[in-house]
C-alpha positions in Angstrom: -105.0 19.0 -51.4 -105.4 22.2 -53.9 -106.9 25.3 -52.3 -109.9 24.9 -54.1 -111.3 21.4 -52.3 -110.0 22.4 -49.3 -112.6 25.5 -49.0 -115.9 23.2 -50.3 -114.5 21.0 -47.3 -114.7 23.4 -44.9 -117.9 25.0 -45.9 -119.5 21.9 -45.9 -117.8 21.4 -42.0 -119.0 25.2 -41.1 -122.4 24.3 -42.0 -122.5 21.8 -39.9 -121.4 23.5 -37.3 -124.1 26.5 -37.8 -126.3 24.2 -37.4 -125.0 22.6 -34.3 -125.1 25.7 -32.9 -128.4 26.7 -33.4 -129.5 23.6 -32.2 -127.1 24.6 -28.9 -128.8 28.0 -29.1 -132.2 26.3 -28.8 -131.2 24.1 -26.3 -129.8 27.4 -24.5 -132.9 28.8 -24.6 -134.7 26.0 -22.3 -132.0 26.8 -19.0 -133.6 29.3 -16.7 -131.8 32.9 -16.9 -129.3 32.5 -14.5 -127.8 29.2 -16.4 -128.4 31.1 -19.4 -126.2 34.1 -18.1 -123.4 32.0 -17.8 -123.3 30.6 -21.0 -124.1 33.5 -23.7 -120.2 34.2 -23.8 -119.4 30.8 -25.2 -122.4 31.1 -27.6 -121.0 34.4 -28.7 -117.3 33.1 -29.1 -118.9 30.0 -31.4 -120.3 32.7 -33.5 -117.5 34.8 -33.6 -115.3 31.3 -34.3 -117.9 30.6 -37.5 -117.7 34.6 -39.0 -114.4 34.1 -38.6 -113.6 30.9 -40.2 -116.5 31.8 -42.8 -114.4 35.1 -43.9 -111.1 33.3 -44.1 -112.8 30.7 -46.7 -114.0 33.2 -48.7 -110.7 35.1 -49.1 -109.2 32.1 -49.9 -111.5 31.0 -52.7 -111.5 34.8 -54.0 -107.3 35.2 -53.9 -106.5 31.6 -54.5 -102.8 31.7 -53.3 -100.5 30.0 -54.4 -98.9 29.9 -50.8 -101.9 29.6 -48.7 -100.9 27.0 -45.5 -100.8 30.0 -42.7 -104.7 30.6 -43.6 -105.0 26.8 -43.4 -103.3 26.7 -40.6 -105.5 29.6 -39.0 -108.2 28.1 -40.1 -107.8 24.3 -39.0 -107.2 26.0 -35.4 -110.1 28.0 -35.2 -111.3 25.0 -36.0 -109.8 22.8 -32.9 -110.8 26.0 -30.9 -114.5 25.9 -31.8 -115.0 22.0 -31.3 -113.4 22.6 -27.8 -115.9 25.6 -27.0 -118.6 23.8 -28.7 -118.0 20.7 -26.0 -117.6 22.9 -22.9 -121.1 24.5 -23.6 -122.3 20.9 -24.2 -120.7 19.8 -20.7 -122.2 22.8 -19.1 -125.4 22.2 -20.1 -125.7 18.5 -19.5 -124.7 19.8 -15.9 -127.1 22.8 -16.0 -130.5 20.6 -17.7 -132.2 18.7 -15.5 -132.2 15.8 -18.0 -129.7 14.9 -20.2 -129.4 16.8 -23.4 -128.0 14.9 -26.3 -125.7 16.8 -29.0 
């Protein structure tokens, strides 16, 4: 896979996954303060996950390296990382809700 596919993969993936998390956001938004309180760090580290992964993806694209397997490695981790924070909100919530919330 050239450098080139792999980023319009992985933008296609992050934007996804923006809007997964605004939906998460939303859903956020309907737990009462104290539930809320103890899930804004995981919000913020999904965020942080997407900026990060969004800024590696444009370097790449912009340097084009011929080498470039340690930012796909970074990148497939943050990733991994990011699905796992994703589902521990998601397991939180489903606990916190007083229904079940589909994501």
């Amino acid at each position: 896979m050239n450098v080139i596919d792999y980023c319009k993969g992985m933008e296609m993936e992050l934007t996804a996954w923006k809007a997964k998390v605004y939906d998460l956001t939303r859903k956020v938004e309907t737990l009462g303060s104290k539930e809320r309180e103890k899930i804004l760090p995981n919000i913020q580290d999904l965020h942080m996950f997407i900026t990060d992964m969004t800024n590696r993806i444009e370097q790449l694209k912009n340097e084009c390296p011929t080498e470039w397997s340690p930012q796909k490695k970074d990148i497939d981790k943050g990733s991994v990382d990011m699905r796992g924070k994703y589902e521990q909100t998601m397991e939180y919530i489903g606990k916190a809700a007083p229904v079940s919330i589909p994501g």
